[in-house]
C-alpha positions as CSV (number, residue, x, y, z in Angstrom):
1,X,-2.2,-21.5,15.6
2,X,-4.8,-20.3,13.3
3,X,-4.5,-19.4,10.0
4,X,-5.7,-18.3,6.5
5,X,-4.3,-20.1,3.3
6,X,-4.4,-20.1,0.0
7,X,-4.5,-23.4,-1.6
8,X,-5.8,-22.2,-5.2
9,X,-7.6,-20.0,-7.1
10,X,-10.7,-19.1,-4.5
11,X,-9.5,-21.6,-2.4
12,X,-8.5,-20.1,1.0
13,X,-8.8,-22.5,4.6
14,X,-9.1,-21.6,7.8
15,X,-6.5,-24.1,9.2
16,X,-4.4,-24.9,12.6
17,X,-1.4,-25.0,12.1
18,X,1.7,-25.8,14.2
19,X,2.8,-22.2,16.3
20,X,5.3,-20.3,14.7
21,X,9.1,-21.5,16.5
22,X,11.0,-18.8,18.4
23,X,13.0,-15.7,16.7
24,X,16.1,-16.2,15.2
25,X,19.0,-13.9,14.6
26,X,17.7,-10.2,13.9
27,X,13.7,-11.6,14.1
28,X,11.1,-10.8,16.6
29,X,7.9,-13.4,17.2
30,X,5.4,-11.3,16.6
31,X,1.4,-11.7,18.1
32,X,-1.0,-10.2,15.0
33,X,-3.4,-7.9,16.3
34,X,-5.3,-6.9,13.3
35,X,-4.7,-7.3,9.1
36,X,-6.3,-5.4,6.2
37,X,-7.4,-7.1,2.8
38,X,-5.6,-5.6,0.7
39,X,-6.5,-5.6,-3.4
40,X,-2.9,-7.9,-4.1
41,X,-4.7,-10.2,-1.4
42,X,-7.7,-10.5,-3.6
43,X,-6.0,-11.0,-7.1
44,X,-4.1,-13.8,-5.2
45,X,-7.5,-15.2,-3.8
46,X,-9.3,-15.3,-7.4
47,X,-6.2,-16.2,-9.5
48,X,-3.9,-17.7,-7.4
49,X,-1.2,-15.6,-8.3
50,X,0.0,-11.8,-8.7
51,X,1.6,-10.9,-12.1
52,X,4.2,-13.9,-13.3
53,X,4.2,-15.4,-9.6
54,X,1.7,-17.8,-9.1
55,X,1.0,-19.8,-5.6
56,X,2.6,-23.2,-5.6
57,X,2.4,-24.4,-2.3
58,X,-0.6,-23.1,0.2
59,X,-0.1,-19.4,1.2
60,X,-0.7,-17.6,4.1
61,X,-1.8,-14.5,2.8
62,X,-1.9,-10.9,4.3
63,X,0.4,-7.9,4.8
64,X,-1.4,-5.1,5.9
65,X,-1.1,-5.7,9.9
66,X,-0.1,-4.5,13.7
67,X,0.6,-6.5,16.1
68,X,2.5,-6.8,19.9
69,X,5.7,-8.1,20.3
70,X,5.5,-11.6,22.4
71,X,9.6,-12.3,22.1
72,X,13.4,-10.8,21.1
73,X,16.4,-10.9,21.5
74,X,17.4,-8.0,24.0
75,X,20.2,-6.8,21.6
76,X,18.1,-5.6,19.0
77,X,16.8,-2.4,17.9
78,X,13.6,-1.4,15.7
79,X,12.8,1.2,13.2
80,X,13.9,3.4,15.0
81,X,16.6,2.2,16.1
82,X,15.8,1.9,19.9
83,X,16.1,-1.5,21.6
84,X,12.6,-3.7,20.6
85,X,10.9,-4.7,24.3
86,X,8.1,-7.3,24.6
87,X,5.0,-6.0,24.9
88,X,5.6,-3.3,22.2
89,X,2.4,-2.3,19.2
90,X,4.1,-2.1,16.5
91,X,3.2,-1.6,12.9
92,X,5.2,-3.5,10.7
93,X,6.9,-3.1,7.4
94,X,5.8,-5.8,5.1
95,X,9.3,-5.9,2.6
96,X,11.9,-7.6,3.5
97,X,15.6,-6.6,1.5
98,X,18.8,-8.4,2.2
99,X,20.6,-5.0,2.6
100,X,23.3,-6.6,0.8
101,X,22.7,-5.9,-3.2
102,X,23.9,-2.5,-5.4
103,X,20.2,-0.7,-4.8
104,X,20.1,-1.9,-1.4
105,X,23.8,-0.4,-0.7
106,X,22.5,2.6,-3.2
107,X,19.9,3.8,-0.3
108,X,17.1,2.0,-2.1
109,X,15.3,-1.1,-0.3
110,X,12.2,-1.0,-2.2
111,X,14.3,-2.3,-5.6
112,X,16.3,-4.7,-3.6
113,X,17.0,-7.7,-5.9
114,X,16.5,-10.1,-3.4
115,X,13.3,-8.3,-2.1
116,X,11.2,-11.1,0.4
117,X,7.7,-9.4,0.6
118,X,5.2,-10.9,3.0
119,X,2.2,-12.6,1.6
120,X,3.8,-13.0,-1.7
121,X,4.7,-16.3,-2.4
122,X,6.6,-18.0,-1.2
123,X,6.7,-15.9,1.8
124,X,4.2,-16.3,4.5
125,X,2.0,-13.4,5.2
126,X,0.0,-11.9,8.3
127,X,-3.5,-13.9,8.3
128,X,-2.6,-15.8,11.2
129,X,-1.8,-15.2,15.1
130,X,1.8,-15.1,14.9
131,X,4.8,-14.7,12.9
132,X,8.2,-14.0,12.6
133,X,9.6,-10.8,11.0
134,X,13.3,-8.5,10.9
135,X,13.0,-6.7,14.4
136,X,14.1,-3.4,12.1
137,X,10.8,-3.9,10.4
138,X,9.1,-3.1,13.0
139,X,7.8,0.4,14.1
140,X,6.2,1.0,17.6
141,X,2.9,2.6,17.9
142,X,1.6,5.6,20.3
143,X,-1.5,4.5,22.6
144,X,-3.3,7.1,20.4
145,X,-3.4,5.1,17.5
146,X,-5.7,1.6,17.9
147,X,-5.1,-1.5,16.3
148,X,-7.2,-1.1,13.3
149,X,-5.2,2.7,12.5
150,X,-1.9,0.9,12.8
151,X,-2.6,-1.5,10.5
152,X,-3.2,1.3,8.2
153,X,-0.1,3.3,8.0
154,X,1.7,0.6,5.5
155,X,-1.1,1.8,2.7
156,X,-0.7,5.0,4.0
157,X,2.9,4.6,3.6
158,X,1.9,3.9,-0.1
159,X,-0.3,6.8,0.0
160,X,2.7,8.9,1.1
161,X,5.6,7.7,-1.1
162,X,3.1,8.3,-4.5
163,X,2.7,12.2,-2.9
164,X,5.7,12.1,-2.4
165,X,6.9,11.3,-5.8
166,X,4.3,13.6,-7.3
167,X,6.1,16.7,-6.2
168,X,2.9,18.3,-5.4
169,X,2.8,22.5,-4.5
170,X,0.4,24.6,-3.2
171,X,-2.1,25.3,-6.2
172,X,-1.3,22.5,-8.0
173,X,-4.5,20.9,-10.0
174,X,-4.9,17.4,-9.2
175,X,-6.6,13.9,-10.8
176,X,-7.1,11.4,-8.5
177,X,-8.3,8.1,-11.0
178,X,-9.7,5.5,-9.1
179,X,-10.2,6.3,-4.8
180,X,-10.1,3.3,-3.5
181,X,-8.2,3.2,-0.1
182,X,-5.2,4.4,-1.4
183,X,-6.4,6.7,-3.5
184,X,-8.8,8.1,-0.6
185,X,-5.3,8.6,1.4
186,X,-4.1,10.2,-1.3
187,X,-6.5,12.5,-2.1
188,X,-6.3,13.5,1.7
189,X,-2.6,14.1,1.5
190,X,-3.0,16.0,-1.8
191,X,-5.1,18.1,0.2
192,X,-2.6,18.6,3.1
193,X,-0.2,19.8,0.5
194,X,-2.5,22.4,-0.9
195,X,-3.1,21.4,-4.2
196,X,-6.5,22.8,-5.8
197,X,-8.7,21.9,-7.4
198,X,-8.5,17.4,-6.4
199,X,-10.6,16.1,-9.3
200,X,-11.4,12.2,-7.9
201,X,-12.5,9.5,-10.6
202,X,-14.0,6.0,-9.8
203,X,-17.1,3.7,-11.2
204,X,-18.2,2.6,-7.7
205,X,-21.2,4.9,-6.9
206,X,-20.6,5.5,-3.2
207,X,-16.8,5.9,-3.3
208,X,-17.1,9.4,-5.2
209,X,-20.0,10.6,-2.7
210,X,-17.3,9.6,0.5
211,X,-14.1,11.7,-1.5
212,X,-16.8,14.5,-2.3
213,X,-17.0,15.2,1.4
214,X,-13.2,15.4,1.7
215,X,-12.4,18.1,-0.9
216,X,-12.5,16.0,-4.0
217,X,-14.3,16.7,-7.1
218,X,-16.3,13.6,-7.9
219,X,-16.5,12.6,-11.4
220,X,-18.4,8.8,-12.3
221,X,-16.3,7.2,-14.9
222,X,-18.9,4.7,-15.8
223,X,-21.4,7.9,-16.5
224,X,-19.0,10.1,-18.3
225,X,-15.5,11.0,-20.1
226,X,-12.7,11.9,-17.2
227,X,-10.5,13.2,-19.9
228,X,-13.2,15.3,-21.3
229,X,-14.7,16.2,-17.8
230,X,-11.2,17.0,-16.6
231,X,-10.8,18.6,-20.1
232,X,-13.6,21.1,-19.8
233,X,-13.1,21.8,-15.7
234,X,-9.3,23.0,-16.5
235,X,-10.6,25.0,-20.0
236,X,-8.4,22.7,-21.6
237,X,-4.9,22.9,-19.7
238,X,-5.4,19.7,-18.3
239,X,-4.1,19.3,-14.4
240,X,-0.7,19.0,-13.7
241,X,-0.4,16.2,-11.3
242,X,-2.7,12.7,-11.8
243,X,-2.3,10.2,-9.2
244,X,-3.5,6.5,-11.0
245,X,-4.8,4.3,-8.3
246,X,-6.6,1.5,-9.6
247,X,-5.2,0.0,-12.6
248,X,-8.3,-1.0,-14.4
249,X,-9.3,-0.6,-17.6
250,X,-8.2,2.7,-19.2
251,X,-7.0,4.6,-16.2
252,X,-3.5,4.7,-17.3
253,X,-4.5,6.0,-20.5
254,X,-6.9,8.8,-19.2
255,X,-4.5,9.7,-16.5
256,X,-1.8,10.6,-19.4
257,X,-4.6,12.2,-21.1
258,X,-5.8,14.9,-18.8
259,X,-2.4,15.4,-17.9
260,X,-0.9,18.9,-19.4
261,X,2.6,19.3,-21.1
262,X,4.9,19.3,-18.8
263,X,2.7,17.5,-16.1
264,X,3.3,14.9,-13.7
265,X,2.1,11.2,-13.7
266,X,2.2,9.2,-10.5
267,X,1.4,5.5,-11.5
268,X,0.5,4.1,-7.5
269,X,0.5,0.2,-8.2
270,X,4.6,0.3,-9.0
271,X,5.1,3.7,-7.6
272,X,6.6,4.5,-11.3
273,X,6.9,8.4,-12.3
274,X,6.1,9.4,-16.6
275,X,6.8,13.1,-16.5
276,X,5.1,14.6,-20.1
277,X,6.2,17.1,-21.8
């Protein structure tokens, strides 16, 4: 089979390798239909690593995907629990926990000690035609959705769980720093929730025009204070929910800043909650 991998820093091959074997207990082979690039992917690609974990060995990266089943065992079930058929679109869910540990047991996957995420070395990730993953991972599609949309629900999944955690009511004023893809999604969830007004801040020139024409109030970081903007908009309250989405520079900073007492800060990258006050 094809695939993409990382051999170094900006080092990634197009390659064939040899196909991926047949599913073992609890996996499903699975044919990739379509992967995103997501911005992990392209910290790997330039540094060859992601926070204290560097890439050792070449990498397959990629976790962002659909795909169709091609083979599983008939006794197992997916996300939903309903038997996983052949032939099935599914979107898939990139982390892998043992289900064993204390958070695990706890109800919480996401801080599962023995966490195997794909495209994060040393696990093998979705920029090639086929691969193996936990047949629970895997979440069929409708036929409304195409390839490209299911590929998109695991960063709207991120989009979803930082909402989520931001507690958001109608009327709530909202700063969205940095609208990136994720912060687009969020911005468009913040919306669905009623919050008003959905201040949006990025340096990228064309990102602000696209969030301007889906509610958000655009403010150019490179041209301007946030904080101050944010500051002056709000007569000095400050909003009480900001959403940081990009994690460059001073965004952690600002978001804190034009925060007010008692506010909410929704950190995206770790999905971490600060609440001021």
């Amino acid at each position: 089979m094809l695939a993409a991998r990382l051999h170094g820093p900006r080092d990634l091959r197009v390659e064939r390798l040899p196909r991926t074997g047949p599913p073992q207990r609890g996996q499903a082979l699975l044919r990739v239909l379509t992967t995103g690039i997501c911005g992990s992917d392209l910290h790997s690609y330039l540094d060859a690593r992601i926070g204290d974990t560097p890439v050792e060995q070449p990498l397959i990266l990629g976790h962002e995907f659909s795909a169709v089943v091609e083979a599983v065992r008939p006794e197992l079930l997916d996300g939903d629990h309903q038997p996983l058929k052949p032939g099935t679109r599914v979107a898939v869910d990139p982390a892998q926990p043992c289900h064993h540990c204390e958070p695990c047991e706890h109800g919480h996957p996401n801080l599962c000690r023995s966490l195997a995420f794909c495209g994060n070395y040393p696990y093998g990730g979705s920029f090639c035609e086929w691969l193996l993953r936990p047949a629970r991972g895997c979440f069929p599609v409708p036929k409304s959705f195409d390839d490209t949309e299911a590929a998109l629900l695991e960063p709207l999944g991120v989009a979803l769980h930082a909402v989520d955690l931001a507690k958001l009511r109608v009327g709530h004023c909202v700063a969205i720093l940095g609208i990136g893809p994720i912060g687009l999604l969020c911005l468009q969830l913040a919306k669905l929730a009623g919050a008003t007004p959905l201040f949006v801040t990025d340096r990228l020139p064309w990102r602000p025009k696209l969030a301007e024409k889906w509610g958000g109030l655009p403010i150019r970081c490179d041209q301007e204070d946030p904080v101050q903007r944010i500051t002056k908009e709000t007569h000095g309250r400050g909003v009480d929910v900001a959403i940081e989405a990009a994690r460059a520079g001073d965004t952690v900073g600002q978001a804190a800043e034009a925060t007010r007492h008692g506010g909410r800060v929704v950190l995206v990258p770790q999905s971490l909650r600060c609440e001021w006050g």
